[in-house]
N, CA, C and O atoms as a MOPAC input file, in Angstrom:
PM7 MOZYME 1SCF
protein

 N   -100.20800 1   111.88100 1   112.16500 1
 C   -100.48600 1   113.01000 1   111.30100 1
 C    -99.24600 1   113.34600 1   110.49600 1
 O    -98.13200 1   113.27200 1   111.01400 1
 N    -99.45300 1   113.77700 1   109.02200 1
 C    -98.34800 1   113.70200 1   108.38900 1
 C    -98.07700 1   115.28100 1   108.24300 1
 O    -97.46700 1   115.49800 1   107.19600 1
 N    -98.27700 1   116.14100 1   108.78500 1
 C    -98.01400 1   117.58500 1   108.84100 1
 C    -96.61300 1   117.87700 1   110.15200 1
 O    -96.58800 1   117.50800 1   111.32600 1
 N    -95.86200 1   118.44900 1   109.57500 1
 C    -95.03200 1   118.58200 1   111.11800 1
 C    -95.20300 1   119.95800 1   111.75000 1
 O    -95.47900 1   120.93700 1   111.05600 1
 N    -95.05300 1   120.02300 1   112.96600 1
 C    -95.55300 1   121.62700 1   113.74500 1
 C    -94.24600 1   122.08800 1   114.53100 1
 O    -93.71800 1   121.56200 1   115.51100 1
 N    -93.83100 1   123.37000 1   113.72500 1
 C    -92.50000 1   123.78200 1   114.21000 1
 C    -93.07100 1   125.17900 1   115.40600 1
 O    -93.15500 1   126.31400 1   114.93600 1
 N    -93.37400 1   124.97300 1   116.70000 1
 C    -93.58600 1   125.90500 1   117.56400 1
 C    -92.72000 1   127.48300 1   117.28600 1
 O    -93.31900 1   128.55700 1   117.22200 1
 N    -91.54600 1   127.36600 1   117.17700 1
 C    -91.05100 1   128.56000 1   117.19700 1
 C    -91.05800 1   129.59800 1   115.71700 1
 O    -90.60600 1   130.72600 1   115.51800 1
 N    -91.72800 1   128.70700 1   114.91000 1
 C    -92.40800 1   129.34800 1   113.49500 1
 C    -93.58000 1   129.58900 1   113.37400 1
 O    -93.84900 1   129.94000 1   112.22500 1
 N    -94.73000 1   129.55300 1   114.29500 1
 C    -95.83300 1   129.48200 1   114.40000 1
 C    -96.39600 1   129.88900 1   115.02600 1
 O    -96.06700 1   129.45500 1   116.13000 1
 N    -97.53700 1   130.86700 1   115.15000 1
 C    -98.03800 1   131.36900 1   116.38200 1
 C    -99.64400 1   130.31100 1   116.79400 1
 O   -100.62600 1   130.08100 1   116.08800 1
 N    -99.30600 1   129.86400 1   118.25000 1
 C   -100.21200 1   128.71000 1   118.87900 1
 C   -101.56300 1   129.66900 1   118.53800 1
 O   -101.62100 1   130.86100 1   118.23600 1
 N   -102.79100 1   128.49700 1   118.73900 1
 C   -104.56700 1   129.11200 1   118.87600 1
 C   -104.70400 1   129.34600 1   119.97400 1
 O   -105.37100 1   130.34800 1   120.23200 1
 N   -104.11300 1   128.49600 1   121.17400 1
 C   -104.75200 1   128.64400 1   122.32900 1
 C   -103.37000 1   128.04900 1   123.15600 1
 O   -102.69800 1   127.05500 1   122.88400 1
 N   -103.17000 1   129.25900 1   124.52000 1
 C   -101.97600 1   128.59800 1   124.74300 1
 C   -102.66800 1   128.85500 1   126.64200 1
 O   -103.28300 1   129.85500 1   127.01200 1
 N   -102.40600 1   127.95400 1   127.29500 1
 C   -102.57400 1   127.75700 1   128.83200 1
 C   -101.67300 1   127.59800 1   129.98800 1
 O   -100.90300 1   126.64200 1   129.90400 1
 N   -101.58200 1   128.51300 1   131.32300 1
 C   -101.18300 1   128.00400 1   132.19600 1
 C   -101.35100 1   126.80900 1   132.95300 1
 O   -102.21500 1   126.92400 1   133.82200 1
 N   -100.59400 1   125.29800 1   132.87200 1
 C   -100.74100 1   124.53400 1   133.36000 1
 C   -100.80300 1   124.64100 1   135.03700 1
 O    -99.69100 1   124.82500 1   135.53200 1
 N   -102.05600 1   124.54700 1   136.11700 1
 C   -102.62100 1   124.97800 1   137.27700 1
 C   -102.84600 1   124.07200 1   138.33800 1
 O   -103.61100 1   123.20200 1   137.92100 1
 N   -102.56000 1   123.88900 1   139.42300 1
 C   -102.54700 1   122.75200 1   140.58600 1
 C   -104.18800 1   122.23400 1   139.90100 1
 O   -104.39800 1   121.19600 1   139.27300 1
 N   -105.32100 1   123.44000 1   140.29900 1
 C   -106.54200 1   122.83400 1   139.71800 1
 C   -106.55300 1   121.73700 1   139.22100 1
 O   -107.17900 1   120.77300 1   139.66200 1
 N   -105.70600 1   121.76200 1   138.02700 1
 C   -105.71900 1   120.26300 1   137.28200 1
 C   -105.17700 1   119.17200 1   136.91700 1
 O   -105.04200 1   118.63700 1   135.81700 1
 N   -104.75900 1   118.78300 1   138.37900 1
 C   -104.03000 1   117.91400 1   138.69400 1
 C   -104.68400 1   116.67200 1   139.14000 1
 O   -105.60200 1   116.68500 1   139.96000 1
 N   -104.08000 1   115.28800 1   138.44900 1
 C   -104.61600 1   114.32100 1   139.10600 1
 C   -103.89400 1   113.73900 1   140.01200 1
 O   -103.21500 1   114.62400 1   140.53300 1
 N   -103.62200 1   112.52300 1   140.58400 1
 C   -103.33100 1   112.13300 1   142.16000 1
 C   -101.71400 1   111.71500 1   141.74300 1
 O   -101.11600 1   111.08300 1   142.61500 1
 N   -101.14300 1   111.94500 1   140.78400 1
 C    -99.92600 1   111.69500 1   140.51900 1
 C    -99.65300 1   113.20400 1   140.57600 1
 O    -98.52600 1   113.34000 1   141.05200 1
 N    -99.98300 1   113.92400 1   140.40600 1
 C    -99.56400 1   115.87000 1   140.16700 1
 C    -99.55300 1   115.88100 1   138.95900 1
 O    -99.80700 1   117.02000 1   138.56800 1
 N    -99.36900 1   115.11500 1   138.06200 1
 C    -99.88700 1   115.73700 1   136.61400 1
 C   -100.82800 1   116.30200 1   136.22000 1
 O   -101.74400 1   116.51800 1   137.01300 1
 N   -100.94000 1   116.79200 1   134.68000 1
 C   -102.55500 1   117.89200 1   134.30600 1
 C   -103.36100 1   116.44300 1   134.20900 1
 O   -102.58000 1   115.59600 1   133.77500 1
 N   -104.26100 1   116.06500 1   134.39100 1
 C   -105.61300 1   115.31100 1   134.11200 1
 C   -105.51800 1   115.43600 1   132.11100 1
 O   -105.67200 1   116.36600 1   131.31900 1
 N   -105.20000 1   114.01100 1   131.97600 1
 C   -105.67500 1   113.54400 1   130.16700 1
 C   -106.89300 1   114.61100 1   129.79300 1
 O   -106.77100 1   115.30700 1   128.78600 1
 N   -108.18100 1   114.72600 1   130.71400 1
 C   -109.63000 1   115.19000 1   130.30900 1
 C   -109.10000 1   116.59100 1   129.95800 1
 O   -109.34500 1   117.01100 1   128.82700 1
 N   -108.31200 1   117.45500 1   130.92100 1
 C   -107.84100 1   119.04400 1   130.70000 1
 C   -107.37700 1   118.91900 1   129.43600 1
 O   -108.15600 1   119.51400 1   128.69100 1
 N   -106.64200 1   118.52000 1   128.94300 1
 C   -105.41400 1   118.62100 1   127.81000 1
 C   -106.71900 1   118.45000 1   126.77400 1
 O   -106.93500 1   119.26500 1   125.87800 1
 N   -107.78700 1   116.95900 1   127.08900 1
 C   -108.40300 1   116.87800 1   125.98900 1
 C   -109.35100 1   118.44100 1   125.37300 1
 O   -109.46700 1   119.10900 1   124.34600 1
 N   -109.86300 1   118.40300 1   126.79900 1
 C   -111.13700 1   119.68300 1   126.68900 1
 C   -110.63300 1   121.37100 1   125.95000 1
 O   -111.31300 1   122.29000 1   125.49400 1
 N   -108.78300 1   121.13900 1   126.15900 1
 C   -108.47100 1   122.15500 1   125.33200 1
 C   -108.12600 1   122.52900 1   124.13400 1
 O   -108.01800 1   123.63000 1   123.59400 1
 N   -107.85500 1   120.64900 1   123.54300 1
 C   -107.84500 1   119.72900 1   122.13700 1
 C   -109.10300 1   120.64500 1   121.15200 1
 O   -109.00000 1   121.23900 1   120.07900 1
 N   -110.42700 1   120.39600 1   122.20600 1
 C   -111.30500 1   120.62600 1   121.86700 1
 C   -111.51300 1   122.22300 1   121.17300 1
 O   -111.74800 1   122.59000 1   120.02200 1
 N   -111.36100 1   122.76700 1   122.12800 1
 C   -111.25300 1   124.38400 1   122.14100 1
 C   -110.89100 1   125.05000 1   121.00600 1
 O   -111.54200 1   125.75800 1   120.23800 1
 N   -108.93700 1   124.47100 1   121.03800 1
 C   -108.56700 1   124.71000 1   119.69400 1
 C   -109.45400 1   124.69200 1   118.38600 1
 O   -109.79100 1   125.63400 1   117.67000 1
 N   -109.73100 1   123.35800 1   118.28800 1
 C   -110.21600 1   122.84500 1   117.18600 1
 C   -111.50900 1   123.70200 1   116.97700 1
 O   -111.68200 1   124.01800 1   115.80000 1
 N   -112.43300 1   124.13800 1   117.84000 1
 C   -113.22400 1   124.94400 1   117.46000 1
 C   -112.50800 1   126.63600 1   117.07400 1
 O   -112.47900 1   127.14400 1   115.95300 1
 N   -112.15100 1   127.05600 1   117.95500 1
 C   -111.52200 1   128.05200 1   116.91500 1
 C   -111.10300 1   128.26900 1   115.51300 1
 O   -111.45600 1   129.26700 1   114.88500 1
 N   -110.30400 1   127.27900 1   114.98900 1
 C   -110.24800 1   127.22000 1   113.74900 1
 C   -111.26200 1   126.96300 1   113.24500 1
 O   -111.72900 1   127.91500 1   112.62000 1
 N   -111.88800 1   126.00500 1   113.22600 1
 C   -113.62700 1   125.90800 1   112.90100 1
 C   -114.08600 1   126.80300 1   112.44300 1
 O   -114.58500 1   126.86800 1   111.31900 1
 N   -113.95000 1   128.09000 1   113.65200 1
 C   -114.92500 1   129.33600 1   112.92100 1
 C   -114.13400 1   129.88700 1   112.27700 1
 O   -114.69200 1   130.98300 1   112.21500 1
 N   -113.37200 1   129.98500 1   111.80800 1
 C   -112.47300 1   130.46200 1   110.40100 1
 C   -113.80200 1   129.83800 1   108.80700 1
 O   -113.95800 1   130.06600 1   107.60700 1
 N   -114.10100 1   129.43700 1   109.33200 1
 C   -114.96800 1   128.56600 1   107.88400 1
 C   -116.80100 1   128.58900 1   108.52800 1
 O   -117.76300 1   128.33600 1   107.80300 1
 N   -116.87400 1   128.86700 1   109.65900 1
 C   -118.68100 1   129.09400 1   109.71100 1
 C   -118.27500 1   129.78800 1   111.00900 1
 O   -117.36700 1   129.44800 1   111.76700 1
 N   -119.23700 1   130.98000 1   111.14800 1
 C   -119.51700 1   131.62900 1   112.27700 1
 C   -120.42200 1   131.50600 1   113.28600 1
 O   -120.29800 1   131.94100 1   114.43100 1
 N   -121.58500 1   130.73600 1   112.70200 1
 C   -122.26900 1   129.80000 1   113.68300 1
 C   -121.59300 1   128.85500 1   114.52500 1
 O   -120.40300 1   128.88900 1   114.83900 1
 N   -122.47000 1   127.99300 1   114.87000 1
 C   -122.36600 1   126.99000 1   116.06100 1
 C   -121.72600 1   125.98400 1   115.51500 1
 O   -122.21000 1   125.38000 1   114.55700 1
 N   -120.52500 1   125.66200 1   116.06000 1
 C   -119.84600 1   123.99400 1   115.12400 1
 C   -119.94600 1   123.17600 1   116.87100 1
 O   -119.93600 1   123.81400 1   117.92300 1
 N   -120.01600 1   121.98900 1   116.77700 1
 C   -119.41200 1   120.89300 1   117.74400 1
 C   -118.75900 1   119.82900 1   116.98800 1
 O   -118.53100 1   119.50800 1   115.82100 1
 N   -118.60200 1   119.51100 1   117.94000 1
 C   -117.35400 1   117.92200 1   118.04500 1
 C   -117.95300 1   116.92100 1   117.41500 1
 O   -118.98800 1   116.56000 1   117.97600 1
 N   -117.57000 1   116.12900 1   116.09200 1
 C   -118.40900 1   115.27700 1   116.35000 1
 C   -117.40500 1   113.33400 1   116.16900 1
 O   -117.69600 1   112.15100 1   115.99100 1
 N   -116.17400 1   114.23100 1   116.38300 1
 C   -114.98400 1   112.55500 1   116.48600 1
 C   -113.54900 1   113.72200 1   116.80900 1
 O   -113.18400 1   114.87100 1   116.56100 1
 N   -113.18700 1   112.68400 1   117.40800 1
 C   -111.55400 1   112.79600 1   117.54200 1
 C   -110.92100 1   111.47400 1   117.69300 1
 O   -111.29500 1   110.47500 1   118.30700 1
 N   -109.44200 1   111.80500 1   116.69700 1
 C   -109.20000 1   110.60900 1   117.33800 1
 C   -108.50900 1   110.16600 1   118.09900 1
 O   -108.15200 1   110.96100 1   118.96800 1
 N   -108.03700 1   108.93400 1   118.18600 1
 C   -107.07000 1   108.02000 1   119.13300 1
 C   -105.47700 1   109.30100 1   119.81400 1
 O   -104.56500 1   109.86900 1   119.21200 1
 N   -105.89400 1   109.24300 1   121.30100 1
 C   -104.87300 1   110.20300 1   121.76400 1
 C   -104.35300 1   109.44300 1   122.33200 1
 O   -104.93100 1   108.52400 1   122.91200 1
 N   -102.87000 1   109.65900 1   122.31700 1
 C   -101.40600 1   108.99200 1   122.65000 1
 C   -100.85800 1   110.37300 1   123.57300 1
 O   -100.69800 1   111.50600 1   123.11800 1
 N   -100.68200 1   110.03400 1   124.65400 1
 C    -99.98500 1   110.99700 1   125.60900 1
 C    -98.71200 1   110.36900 1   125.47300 1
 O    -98.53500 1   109.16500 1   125.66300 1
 N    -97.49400 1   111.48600 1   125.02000 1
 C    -96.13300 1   111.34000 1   125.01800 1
 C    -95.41200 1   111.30000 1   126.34600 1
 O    -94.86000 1   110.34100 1   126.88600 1
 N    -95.57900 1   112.98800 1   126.89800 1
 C    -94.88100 1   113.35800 1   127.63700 1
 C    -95.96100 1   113.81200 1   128.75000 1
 O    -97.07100 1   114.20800 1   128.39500 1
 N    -95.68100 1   113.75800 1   129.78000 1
 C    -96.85500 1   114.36100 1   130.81900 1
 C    -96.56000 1   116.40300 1   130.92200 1
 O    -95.79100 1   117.08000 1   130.24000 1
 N    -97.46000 1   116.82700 1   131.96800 1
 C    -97.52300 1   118.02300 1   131.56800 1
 C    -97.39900 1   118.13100 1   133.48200 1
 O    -97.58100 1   117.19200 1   134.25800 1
 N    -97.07600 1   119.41900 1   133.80700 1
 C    -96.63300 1   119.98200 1   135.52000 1
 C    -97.58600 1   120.67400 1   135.10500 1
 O    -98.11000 1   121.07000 1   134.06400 1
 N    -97.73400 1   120.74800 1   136.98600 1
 C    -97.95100 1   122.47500 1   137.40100 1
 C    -97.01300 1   123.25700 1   136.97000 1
 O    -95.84500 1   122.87500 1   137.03700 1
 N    -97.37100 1   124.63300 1   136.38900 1
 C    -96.95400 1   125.38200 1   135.94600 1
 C    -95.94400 1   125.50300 1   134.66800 1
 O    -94.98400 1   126.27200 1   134.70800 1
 N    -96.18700 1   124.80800 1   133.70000 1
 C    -95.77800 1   124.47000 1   132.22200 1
 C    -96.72000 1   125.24600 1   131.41000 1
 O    -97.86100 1   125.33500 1   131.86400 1
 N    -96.49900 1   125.74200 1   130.45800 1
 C    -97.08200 1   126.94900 1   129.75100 1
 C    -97.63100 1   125.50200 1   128.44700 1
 O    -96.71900 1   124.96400 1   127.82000 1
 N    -98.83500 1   125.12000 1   128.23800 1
 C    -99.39200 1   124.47300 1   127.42800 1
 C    -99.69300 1   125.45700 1   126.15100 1
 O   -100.30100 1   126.52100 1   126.26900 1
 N    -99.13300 1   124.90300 1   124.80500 1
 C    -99.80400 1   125.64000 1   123.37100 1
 C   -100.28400 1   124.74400 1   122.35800 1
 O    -99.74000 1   123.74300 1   121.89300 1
 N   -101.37400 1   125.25900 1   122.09900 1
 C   -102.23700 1   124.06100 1   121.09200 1
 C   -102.03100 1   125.51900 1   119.80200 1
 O   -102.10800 1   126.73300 1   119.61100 1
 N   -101.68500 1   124.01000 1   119.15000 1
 C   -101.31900 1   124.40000 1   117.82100 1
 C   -102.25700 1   123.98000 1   116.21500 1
 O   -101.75300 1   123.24000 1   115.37000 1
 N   -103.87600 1   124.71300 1   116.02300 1
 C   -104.65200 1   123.80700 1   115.40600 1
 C   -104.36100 1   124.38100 1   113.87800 1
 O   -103.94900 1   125.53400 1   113.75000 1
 N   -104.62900 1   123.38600 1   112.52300 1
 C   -104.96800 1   123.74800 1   111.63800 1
 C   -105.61500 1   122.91900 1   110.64000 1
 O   -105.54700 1   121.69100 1   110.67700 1
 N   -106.30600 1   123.63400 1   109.65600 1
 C   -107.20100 1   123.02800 1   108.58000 1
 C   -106.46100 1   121.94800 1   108.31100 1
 O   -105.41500 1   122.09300 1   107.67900 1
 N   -106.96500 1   120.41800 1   108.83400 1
 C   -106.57300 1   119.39800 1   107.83600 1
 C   -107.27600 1   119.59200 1   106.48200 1
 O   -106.67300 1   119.92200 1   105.46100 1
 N   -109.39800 1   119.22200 1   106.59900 1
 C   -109.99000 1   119.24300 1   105.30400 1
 C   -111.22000 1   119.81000 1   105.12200 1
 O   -112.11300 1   119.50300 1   105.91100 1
 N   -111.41700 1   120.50500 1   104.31700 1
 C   -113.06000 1   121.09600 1   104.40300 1
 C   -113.98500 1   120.28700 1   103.75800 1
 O   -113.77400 1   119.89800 1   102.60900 1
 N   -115.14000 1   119.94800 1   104.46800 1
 C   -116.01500 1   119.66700 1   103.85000 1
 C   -117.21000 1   120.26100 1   103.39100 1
 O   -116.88700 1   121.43400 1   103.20800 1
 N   -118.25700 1   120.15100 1   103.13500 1
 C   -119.46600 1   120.19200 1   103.08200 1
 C   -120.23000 1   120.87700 1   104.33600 1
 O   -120.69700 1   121.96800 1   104.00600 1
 N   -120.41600 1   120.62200 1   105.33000 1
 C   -120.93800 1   120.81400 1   106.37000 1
 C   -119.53500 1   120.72400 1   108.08600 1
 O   -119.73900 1   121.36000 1   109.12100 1
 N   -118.65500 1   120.06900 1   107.92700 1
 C   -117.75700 1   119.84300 1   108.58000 1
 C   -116.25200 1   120.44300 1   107.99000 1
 O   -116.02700 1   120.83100 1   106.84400 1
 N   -115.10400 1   120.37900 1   109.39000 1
 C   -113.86300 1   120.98000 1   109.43100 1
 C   -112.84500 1   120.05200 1   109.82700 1
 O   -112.93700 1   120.06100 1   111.05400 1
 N   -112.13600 1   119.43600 1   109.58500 1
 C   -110.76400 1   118.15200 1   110.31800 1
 C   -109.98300 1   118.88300 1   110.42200 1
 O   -109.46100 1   119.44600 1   109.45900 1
 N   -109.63700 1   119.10800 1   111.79800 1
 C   -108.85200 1   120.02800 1   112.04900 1
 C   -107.54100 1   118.95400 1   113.32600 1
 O   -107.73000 1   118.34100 1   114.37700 1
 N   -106.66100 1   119.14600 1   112.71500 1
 C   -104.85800 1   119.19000 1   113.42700 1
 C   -104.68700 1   119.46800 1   114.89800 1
 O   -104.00100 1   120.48900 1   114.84900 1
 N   -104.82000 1   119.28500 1   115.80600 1
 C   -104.05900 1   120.24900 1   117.01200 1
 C   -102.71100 1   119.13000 1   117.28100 1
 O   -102.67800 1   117.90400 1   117.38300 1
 N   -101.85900 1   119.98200 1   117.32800 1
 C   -100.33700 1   119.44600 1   118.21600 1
 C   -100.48300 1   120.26500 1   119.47400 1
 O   -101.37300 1   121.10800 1   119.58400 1
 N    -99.53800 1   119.99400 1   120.49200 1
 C    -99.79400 1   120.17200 1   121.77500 1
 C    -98.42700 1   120.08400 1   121.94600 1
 O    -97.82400 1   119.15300 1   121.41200 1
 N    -97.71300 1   121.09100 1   122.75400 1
 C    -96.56400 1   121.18800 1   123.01700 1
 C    -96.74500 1   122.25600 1   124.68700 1
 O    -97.51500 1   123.10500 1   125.13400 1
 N    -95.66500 1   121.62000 1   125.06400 1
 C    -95.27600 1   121.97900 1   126.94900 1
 C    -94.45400 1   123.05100 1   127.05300 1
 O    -93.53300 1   122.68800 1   126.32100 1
 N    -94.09000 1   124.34100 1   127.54200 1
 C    -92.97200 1   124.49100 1   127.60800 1
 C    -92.88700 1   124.43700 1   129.34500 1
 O    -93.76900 1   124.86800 1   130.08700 1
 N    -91.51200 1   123.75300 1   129.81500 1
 C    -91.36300 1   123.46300 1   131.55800 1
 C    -91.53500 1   125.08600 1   131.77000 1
 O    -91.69200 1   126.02700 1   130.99100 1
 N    -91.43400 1   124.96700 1   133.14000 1
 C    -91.66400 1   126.19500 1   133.98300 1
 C    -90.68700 1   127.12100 1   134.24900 1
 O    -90.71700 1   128.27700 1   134.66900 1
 N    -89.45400 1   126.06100 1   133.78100 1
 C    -87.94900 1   126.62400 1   134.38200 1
 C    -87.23800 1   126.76100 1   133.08100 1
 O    -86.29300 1   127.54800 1   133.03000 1
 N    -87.71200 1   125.83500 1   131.63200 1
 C    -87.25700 1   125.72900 1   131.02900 1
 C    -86.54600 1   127.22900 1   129.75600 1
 O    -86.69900 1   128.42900 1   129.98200 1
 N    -85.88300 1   126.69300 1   128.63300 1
 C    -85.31500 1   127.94800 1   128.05700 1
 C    -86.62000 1   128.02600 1   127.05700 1
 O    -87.20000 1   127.06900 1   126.54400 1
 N    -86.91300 1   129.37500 1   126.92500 1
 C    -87.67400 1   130.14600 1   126.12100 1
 C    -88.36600 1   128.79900 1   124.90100 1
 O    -89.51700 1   128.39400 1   124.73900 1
 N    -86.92100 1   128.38300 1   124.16200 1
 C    -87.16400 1   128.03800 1   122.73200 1
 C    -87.60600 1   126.40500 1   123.02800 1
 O    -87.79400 1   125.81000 1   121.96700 1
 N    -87.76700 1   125.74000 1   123.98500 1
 C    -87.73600 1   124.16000 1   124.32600 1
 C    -88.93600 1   123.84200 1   124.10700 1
 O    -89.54700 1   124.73300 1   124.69800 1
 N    -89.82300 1   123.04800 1   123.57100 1
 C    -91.05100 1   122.71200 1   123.80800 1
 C    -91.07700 1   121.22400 1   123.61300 1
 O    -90.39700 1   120.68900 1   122.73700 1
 N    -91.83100 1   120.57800 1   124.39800 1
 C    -92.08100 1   118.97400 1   124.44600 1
 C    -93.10400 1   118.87400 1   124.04100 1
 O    -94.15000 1   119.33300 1   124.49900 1
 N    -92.90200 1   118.14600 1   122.96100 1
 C    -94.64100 1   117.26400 1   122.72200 1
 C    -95.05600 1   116.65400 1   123.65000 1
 O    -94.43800 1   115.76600 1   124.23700 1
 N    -96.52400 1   117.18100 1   123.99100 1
 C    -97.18500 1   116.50400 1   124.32300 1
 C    -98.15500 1   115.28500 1   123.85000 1
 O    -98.15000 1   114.07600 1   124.08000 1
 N    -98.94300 1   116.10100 1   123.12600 1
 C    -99.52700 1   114.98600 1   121.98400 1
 C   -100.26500 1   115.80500 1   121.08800 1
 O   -100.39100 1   117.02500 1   121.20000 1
 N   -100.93300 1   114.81600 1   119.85200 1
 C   -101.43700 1   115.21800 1   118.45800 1
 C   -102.80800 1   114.77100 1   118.32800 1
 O   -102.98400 1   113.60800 1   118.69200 1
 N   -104.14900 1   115.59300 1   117.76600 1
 C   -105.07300 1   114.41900 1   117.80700 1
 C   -105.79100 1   115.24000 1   116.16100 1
 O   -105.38200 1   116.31300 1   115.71600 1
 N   -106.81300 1   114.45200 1   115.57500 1
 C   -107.20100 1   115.24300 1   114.55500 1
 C   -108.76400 1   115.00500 1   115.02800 1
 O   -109.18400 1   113.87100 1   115.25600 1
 N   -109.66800 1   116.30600 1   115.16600 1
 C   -110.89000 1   116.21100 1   115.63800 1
 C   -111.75200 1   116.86400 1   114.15900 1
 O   -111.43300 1   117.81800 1   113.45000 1
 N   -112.94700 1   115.91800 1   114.05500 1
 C   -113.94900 1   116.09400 1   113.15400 1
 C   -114.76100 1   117.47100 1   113.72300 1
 O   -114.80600 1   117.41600 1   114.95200 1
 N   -115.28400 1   118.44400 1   113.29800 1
 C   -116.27500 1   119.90900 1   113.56200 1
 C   -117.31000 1   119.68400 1   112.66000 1
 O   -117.03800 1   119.31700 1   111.51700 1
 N   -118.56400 1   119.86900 1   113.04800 1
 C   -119.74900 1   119.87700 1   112.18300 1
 C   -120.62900 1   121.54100 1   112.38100 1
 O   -121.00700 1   121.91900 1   113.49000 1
 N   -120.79400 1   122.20100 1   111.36500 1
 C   -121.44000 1   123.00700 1   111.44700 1
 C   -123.04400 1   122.83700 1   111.81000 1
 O   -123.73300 1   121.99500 1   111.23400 1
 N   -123.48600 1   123.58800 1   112.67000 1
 C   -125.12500 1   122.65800 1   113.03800 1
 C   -125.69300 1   124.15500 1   113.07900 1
 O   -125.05900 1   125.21000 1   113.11700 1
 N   -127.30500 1   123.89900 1   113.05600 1
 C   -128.47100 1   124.70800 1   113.36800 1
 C   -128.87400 1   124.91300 1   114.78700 1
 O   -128.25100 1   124.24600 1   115.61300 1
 N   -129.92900 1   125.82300 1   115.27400 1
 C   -130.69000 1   125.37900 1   116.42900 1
 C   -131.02000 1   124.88400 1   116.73400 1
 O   -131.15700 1   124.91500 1   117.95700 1
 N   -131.65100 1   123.60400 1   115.79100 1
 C   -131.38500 1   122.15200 1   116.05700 1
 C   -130.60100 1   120.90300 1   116.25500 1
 O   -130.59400 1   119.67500 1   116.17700 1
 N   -129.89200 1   122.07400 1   116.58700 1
 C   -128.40100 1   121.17000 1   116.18100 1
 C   -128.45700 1   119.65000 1   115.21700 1
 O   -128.17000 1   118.47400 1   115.44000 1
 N   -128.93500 1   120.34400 1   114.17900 1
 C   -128.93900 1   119.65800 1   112.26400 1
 C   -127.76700 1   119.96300 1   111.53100 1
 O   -127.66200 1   121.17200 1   111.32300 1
 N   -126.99400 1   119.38000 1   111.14300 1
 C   -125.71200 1   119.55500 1   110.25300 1
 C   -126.37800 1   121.36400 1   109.45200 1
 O   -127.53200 1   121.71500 1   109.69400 1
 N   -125.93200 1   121.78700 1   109.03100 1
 C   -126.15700 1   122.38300 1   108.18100 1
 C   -124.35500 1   123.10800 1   107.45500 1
 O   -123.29100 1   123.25300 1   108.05800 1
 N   -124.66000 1   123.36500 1   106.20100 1
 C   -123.62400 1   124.06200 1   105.10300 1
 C   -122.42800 1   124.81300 1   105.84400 1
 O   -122.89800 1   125.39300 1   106.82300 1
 N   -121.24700 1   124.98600 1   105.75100 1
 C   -120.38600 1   125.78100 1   106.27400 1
 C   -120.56900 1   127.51400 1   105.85400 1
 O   -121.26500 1   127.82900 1   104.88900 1
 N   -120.10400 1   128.19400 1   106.40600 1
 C   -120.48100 1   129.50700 1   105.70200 1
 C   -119.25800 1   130.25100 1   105.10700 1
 O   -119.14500 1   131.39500 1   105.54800 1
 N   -118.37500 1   129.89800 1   104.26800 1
 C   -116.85300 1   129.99000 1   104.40900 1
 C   -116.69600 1   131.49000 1   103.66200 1
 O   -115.58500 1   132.00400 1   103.53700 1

């Protein structure tokens, strides 16, 4: 992604206590957690542009940098890549801060850019409502 994300200039969408809960058999957070909150983000911004129902409908290729602990303060950082028609491409960066660490430190974690489609009760594409 050719946007750069300066954490301490920016206020995160969605920021998480990293939790034993979601740990896999190494003690790290589980790839699926980090993804499912990829997700989250990205819908939030979403409804910046339709107040209805958006889902997922691509993300892409995720590259885990750095792993994530118990108890690391996770912040997803999403924004408007492109508007379309009926859909939103939206940015999240993902940054760690350790548990022990100083205030201003944050580690990338990773970057992904996820496609949003505005849908009906049928879940049918329909128009954004911006």
């Amino acid at each position: 992604m050719e946007k750069e994300i300066s954490p301490l200039k920016t206020v995160p969408t969605l920021r998480q206590l990293a939790m034993p809960k979601d740990t896999n058999a190494l003690g790290t957070i589980f790839g699926g957690v980090i993804l499912s909150q990829i997700d989250q983000a990205a819908a939030i911004e979403a409804h910046k542009y339709h107040k209805g129902a958006v889902v997922t409908v691509a993300m892409d290729e995720i590259e885990f940098k750095q792993p994530v602990f118990v108890g690391d303060v996770v912040s997803y950082y999403a924004s408007t890549h492109k508007l379309g028609r009926t859909s939103v491409t939206i940015d999240v960066h993902v940054f760690a801060q350790r548990q022990f660490a100083e205030e201003d430190d944050f580690i990338p974690v990773t970057e992904a850019r996820a496609v949003m489609v505005a849908v009906d009760e049928n879940n049918k594409p329909i128009a954004l409502n911006k």
